[in-house]
PATOR-766962 format. One record per residue (C-alpha): residue in one letter; residue number from 1; y, z, x. Coordinates in pm, whole numbers. Layout:
// PATOR-766962
REC   residu   num       c2       c3       c1
REC        A   NUM        Y        Z        X
...
END
This chain:
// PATOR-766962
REC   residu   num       c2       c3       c1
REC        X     1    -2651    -1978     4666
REC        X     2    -2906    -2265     4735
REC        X     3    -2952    -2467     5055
REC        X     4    -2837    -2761     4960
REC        X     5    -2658    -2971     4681
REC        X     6    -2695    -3348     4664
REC        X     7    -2357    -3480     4448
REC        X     8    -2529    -3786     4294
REC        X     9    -2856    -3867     4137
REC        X    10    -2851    -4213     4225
REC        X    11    -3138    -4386     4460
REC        X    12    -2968    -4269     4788
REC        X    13    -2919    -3905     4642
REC        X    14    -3244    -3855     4525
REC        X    15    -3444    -3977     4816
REC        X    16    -3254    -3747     5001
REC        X    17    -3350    -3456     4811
REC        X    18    -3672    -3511     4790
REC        X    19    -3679    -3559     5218
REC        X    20    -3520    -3170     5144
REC        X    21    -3716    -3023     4924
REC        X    22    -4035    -3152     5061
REC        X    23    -3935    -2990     5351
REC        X    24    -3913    -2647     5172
REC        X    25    -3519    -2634     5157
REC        X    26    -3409    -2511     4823
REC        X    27    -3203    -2847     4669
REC        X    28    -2964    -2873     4352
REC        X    29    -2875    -3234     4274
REC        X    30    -2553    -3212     4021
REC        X    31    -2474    -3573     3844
REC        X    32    -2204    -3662     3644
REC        X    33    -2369    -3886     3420
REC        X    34    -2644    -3836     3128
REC        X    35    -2890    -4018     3324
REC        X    36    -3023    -4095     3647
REC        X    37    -3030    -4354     3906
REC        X    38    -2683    -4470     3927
REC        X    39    -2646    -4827     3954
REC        X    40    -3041    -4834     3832
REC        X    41    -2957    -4807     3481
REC        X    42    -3075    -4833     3132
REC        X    43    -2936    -4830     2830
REC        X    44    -3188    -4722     2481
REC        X    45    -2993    -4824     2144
REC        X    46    -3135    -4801     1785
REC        X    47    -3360    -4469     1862
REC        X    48    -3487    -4638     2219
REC        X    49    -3645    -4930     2013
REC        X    50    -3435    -5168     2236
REC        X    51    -3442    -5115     2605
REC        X    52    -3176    -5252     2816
REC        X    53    -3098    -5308     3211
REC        X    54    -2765    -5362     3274
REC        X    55    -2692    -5216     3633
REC        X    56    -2982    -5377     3868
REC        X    57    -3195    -5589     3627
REC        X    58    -3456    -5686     3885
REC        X    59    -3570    -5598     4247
REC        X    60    -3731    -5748     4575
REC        X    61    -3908    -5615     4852
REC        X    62    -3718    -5591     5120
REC        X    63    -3756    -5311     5415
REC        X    64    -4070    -5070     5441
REC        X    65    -3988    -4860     5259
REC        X    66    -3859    -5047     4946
REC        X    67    -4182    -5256     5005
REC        X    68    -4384    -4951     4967
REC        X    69    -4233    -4840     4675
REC        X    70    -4224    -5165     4459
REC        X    71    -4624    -5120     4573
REC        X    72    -4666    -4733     4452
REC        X    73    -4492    -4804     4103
REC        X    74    -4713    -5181     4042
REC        X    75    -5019    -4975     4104
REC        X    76    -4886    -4675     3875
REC        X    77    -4799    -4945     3587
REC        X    78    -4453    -4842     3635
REC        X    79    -4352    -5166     3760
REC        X    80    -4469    -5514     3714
REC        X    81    -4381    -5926     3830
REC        X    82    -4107    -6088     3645
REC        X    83    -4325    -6447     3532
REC        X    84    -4110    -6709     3447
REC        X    85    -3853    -6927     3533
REC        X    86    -3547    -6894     3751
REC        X    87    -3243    -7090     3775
REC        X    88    -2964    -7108     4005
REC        X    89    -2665    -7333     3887
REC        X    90    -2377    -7421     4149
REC        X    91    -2041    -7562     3989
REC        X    92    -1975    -7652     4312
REC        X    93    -2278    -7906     4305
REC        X    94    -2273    -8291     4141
REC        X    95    -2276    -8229     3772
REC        X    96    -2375    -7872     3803
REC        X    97    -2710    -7964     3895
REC        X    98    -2933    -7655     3829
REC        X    99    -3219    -7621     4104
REC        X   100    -3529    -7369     4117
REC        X   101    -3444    -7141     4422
REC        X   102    -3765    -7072     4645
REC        X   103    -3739    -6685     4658
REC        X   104    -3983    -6373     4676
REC        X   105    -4154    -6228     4320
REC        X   106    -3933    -6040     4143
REC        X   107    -3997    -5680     4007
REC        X   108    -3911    -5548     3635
REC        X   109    -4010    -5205     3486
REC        X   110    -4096    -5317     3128
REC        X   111    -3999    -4921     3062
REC        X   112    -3653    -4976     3197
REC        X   113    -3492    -4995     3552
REC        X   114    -3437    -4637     3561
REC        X   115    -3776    -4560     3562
REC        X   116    -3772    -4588     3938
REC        X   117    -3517    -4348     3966
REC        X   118    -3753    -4119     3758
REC        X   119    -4003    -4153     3970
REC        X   120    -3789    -4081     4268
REC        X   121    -3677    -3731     4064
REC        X   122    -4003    -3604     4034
REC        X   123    -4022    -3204     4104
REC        X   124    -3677    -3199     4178
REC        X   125    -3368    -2935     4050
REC        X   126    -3144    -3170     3892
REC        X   127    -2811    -3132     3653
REC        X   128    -2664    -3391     3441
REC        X   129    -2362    -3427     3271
REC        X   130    -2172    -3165     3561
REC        X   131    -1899    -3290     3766
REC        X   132    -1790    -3118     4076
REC        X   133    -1437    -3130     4017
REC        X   134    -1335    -2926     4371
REC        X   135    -1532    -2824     4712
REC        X   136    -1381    -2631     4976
REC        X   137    -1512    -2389     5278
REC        X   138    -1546    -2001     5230
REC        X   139    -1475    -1747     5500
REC        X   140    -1877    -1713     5593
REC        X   141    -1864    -2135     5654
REC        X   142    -2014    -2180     5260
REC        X   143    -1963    -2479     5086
REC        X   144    -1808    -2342     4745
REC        X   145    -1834    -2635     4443
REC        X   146    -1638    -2620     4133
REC        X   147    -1806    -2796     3839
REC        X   148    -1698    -2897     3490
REC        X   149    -1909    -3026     3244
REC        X   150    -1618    -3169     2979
REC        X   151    -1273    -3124     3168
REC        X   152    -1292    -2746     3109
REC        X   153    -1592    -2389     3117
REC        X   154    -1519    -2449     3512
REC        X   155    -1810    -2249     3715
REC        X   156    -1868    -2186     4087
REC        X   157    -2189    -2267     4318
REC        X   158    -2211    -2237     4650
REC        X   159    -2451    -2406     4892
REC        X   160    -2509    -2379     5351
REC        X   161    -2483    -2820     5343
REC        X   162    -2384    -3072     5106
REC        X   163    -2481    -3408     5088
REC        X   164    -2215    -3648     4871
REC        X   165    -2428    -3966     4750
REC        X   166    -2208    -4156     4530
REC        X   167    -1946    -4421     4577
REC        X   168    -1703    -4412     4882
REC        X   169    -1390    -4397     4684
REC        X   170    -1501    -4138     4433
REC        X   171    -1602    -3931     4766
REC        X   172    -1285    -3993     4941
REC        X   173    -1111    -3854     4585
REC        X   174    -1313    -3526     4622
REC        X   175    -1283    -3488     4967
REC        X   176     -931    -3565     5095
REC        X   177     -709    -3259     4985
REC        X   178     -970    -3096     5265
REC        X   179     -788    -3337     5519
REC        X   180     -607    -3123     5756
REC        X   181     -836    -2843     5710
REC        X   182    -1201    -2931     5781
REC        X   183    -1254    -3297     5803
REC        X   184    -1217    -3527     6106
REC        X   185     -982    -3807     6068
REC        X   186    -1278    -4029     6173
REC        X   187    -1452    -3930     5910
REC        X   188    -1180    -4026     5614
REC        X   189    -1063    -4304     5774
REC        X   190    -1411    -4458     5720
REC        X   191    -1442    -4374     5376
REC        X   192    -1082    -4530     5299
REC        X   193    -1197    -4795     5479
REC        X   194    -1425    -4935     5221
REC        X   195    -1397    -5154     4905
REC        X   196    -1581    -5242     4614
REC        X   197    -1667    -5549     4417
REC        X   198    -1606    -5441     4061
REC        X   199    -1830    -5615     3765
REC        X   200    -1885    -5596     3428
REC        X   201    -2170    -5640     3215
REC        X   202    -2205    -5740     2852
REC        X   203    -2516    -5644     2659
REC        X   204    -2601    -5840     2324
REC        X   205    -2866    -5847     2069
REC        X   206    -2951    -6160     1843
REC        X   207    -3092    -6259     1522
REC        X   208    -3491    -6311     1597
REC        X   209    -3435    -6671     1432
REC        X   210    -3232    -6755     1688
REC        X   211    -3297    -7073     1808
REC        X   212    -3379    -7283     2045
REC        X   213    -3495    -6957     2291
REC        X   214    -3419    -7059     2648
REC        X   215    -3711    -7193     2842
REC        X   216    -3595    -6961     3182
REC        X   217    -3589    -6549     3224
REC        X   218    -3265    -6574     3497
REC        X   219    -2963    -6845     3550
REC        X   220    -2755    -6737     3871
REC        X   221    -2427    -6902     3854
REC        X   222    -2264    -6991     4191
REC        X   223    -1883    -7056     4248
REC        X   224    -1804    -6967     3891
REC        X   225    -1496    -6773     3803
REC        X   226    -1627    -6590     3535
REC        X   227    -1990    -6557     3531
REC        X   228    -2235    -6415     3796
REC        X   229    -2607    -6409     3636
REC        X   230    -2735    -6470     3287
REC        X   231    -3055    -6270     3155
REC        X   232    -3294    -6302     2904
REC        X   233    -3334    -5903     2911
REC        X   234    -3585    -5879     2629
REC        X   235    -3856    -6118     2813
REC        X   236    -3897    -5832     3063
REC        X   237    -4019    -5615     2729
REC        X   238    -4391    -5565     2599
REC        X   239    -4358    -5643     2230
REC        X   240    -3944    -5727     2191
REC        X   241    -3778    -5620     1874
REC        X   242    -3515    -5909     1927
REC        X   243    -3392    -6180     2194
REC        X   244    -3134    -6004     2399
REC        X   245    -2961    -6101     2701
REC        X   246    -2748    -5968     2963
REC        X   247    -2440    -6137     3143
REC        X   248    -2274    -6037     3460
REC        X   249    -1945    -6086     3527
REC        X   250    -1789    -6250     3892
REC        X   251    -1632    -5991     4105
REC        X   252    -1318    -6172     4058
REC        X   253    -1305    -6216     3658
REC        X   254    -1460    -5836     3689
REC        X   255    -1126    -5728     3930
REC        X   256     -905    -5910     3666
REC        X   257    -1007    -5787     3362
REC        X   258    -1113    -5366     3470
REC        X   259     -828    -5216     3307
REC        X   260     -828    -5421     3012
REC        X   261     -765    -5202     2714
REC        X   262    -1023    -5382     2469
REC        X   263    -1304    -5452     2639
REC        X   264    -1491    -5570     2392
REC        X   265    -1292    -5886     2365
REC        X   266    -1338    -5937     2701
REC        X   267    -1771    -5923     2670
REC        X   268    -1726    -6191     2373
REC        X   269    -1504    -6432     2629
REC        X   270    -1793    -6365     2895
REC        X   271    -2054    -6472     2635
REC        X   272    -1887    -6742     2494
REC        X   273    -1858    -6866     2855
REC        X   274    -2275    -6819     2895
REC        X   275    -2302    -7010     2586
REC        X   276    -2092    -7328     2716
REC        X   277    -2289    -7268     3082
REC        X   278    -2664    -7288     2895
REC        X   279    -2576    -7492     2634
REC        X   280    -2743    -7261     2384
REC        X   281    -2425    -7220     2149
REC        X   282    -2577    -6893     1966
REC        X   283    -2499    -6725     2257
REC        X   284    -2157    -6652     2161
REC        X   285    -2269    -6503     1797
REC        X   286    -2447    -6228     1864
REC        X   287    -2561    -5951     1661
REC        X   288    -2445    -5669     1803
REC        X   289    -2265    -5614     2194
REC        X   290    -2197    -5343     2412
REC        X   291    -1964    -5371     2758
REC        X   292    -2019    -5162     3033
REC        X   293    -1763    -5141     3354
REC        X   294    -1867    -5132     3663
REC        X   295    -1580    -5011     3895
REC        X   296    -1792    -4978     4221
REC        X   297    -2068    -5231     4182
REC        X   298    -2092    -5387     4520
REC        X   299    -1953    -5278     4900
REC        X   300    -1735    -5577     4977
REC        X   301    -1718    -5397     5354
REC        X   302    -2008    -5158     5400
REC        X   303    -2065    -4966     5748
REC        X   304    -2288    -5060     5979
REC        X   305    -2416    -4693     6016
REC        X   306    -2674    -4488     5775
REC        X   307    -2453    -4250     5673
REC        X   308    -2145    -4060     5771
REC        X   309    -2110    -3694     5882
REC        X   310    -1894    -3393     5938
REC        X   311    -1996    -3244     6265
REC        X   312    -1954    -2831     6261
REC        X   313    -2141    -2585     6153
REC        X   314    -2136    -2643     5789
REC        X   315    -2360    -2952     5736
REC        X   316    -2132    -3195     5541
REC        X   317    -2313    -3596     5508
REC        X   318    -2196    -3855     5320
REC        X   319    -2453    -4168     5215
REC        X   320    -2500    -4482     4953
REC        X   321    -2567    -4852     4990
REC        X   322    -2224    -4836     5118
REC        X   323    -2395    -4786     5405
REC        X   324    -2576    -5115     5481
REC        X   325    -2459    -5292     5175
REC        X   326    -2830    -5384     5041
REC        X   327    -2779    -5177     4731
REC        X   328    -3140    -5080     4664
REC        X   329    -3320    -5075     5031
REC        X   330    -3035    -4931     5198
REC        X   331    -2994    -4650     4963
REC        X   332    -3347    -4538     5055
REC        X   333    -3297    -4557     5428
REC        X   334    -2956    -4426     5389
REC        X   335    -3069    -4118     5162
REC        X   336    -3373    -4044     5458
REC        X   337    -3115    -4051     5697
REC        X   338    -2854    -3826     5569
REC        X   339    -3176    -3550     5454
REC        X   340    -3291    -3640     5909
REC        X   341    -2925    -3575     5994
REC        X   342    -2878    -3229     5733
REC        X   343    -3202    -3087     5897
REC        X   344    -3091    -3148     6231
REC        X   345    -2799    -2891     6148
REC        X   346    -2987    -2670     5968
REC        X   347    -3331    -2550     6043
REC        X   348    -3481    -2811     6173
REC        X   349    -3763    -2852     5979
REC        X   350    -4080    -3121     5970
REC        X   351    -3921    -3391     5695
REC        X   352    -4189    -3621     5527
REC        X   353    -4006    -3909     5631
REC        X   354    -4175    -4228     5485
REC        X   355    -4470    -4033     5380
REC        X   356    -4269    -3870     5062
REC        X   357    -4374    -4166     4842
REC        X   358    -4737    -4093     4849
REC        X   359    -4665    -3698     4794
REC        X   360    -4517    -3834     4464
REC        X   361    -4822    -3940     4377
END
């Protein structure tokens, strides 16, 4: 028995359990993946000699909190400016004029992306590689998980309130056989409600001859129907082995091409694509390439509200970047509002609120 168990280790999941278990709860956070931070990921190949980003390659300050944070890690050498140049291409404009948008610094952990995250997990009861597989309410009002951790060895856990922090659809799968039982139809018909933008990203490594090395870190490609951003991954690194870049895919060339049996062929179409769009022909050569999927990257429709919640007395919330749709800043204020709306149910306890960055510390 614990207090509480946060499905998902991604940025919404674990700010909420740290709210929790600053508070004094006793918190399990179960993740299905290897790694942490969800859609704040990082990929180490060749021994963790070459560090990759291919979920959220960059971020901006936006909101307090996020703000804060991006402050915290730059001080902590955990994160640092992006210098360089940034391009934003438009084949909508006359002869696909490229232009230098006039944004806000952007932030890079030279460590990896998912560093945040593992700053966010600090002190925290976490297990990888589990996947709650079923969830249903015992006799005494329990929330009773079943996890697997390879399709099979199933093994119970119970917990007073759970919090579900990972993509609508994938909690609407978990949670609908409890329809006529225990959920509100308001509640399901919400998470139905919502859609995805799918993507998919291609990392690729090149010879270190390669030449000529583009004179930009970023290209974001507009009104394309194949490519979405272009990255020169390895200038966010302190001594790179190797130039290596990352490509994102459109939502629409993403939604096309999901199911597509070899991927891989699909990553050397995407690069050959960013080699026409920069003119730097090498692109489509590369040394080595991995593809990655992302079925939920983006909420095409996300709620206007922080979070959603079963109202009973089993505490039951439900909270991402679904809620808000600013991937990174609302997942923090959606993760502090699902732990605000859990205590409420529960004991009522004094939650750090804003304040849990600097306990990190």
């Amino acid at each position: 028995m614990t207090d509480i168990i946060v499905i998902g280790a991604g940025i919404s999941g674990l700010v909420c359990a740290q709210q929790l278990s600053q508070a004094g709860y006793s918190v399990l956070v179960i993740e299905k993946s290897r790694g942490l931070g969800g859609r704040v990921a990082t990929r180490r190949l060749l021994e963790g000699s070459i560090v990759i980003d291919h979920g959220a390659c960059y971020v901006k300050p936006k909101g307090e909190i996020l703000t804060r944070l991006i402050e915290l890690l730059c001080d902590n050498g955990v994160l640092q400016v992006w210098d360089g140049t940034f391009l934003e291409k438009s084949t909508s404009l006359p002869e696909n004029a490229i232009s230098i948008p006039s944004t806000s610094p952007a932030y890079i952990a030279p460590a990896g992306m998912s560093s945040m995250a593992k700053f966010l997990a600090k002190g925290l009861n976490i297990t990888l590689n589990q996947r709650v597989t079923g969830i249903n309410l015992t006799a005494d009002k329990h929330w009773h998980l079943t996890l697997a951790n390879d399709g099979s060895n199933n093994s119970p856990i119970t917990a007073k309130a759970v919090v579900i922090a990972i993509p609508a659809p994938q909690a609407l799968e978990l949670l609908q056989p409890l329809e006529r039982e225990l959920l509100d139809l308001t509640f399901l018909e919400k998470l139905r409600s919502l859609e995805f933008f799918p993507s998919i990203s291609v990392m690729a490594g090149y010879p270190v001859t390669s030449q000529p090395l583009p004179q930009w870190n970023a290209v974001t490609i507009k009104d394309d129907h194949m490519l979405a951003w272009i990255g020169l991954d390895s200038s966010k690194r302190l001594n790179p082995t190797q130039p290596v870049f990352v490509v994102q895919s459109s939502a629409n060339f993403a939604q096309q091409h999901l199911e597509t049996q070899d991927i891989q062929l699909v990553g050397k179409q995407i690069l050959q694509a960013a080699a026409d769009c920069t003119e730097l022909g090498w692109l489509a050569s590369p040394e080595w390439i991995q593809v990655h999927r992302w079925r939920y990257a983006f909420p095409r429709n996300p709620l206007t509200t922080s979070f959603l919640a079963v109202e009973g007395d089993s505490p039951l919330v439900a909270c991402g970047d679904w809620c808000g749709g600013n991937l990174i800043p609302d997942a923090l204020n959606s993760g502090i509002a699902a732990a605000a709306k859990i205590n409420t149910q529960l004991q009522q306890r004094i939650l750090p609120d804003t304040k849990f960055l600097e306990i990190l510390f």
